[in-house]
N, C-alpha and C positions, 0 to 999 in steps of 0.2 A: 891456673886457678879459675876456677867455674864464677860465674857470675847470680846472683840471684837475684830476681826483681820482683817485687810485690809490689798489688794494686796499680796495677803500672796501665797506663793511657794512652795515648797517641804521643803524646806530648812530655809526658813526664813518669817515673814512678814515685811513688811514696816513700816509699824504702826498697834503697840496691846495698846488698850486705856482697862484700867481696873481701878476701883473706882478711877474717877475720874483723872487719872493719864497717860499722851500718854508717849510712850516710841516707838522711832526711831529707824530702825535700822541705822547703818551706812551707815552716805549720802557721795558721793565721786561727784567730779565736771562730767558734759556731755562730758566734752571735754578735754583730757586729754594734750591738744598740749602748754596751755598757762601755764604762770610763776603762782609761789606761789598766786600773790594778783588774778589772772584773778581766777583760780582753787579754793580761798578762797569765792570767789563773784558767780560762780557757786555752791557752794557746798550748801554756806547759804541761797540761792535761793530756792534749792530744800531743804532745813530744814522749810525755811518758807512753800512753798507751802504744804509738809506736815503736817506741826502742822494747818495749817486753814483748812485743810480737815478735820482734827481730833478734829477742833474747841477749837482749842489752838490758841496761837500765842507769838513773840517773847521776847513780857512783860512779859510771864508766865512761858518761863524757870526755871527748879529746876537746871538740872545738863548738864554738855555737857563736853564728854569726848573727844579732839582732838587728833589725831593721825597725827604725822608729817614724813613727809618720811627721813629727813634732818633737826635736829632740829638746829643744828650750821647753816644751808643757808636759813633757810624758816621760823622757829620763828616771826624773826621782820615783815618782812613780812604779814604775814598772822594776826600778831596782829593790823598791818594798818588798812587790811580792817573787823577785825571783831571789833574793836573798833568803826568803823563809822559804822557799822551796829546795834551795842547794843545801846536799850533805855537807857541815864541815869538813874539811881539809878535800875537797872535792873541786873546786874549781876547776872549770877548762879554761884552754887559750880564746879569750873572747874578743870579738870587736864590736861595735855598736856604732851603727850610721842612723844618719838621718836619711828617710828616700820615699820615692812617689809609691804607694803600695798597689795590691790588686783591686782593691776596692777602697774608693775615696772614703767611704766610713769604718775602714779598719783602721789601727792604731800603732800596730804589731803586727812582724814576722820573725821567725827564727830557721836557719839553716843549720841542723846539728850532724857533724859527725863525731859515732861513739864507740869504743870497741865491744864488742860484744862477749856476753860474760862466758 
């Protein structure tokens, strides 16, 4: 099975789609200036925009692993808006940590793999 990597760096790619399967790296909000829900609505933005490059999209999540900067201040939060953003009867397998991020004024990250449509 062939491997394929987009926007890919030294270091990392953005998206590696392999049998049938896209895998994200960690999406972090553009802007790092707004609260938990503005940073959760940026991040899922660019989750979507990447999984429709990769010819995925957000009905077809398997797994998404959230990383929260603050899980005691930013939890509820961020389950506002990614609750109005998941399709019904769509959930993936998810877990949600609390951890040191890339940038001390981000709030949010998410690692998503998704099958692609």
């Amino acid at each position: 099975m062939s491997i394929r990597r987009l926007h890919s760096a030294t270091r990392y790619s953005e998206i590696v789609i392999h049998n049938g399967t896209v895998h994200l790296a960690g999406q972090l909000a553009d802007d790092y200036s707004g609260d938990i829900e503005e940073q959760t609505r940026q991040t899922l933005a660019n989750v979507e925009r990447l999984l429709a490059e990769a010819g995925s999209d957000k009905s077809r999540l398997l797994s998404v692993t959230i990383y929260l900067k603050d899980m005691a201040a930013d939890y509820a939060g961020m389950n506002v808006v990614w609750d109005a953003w998941l399709p019904a009867g769509c959930a993936p397998a998810r877990a949600c940590v609390e951890a040191r991020l890339y940038s001390s004024q981000a709030l949010v990250e998410m690692s998503v793999i998704a099958a692609q449509a």
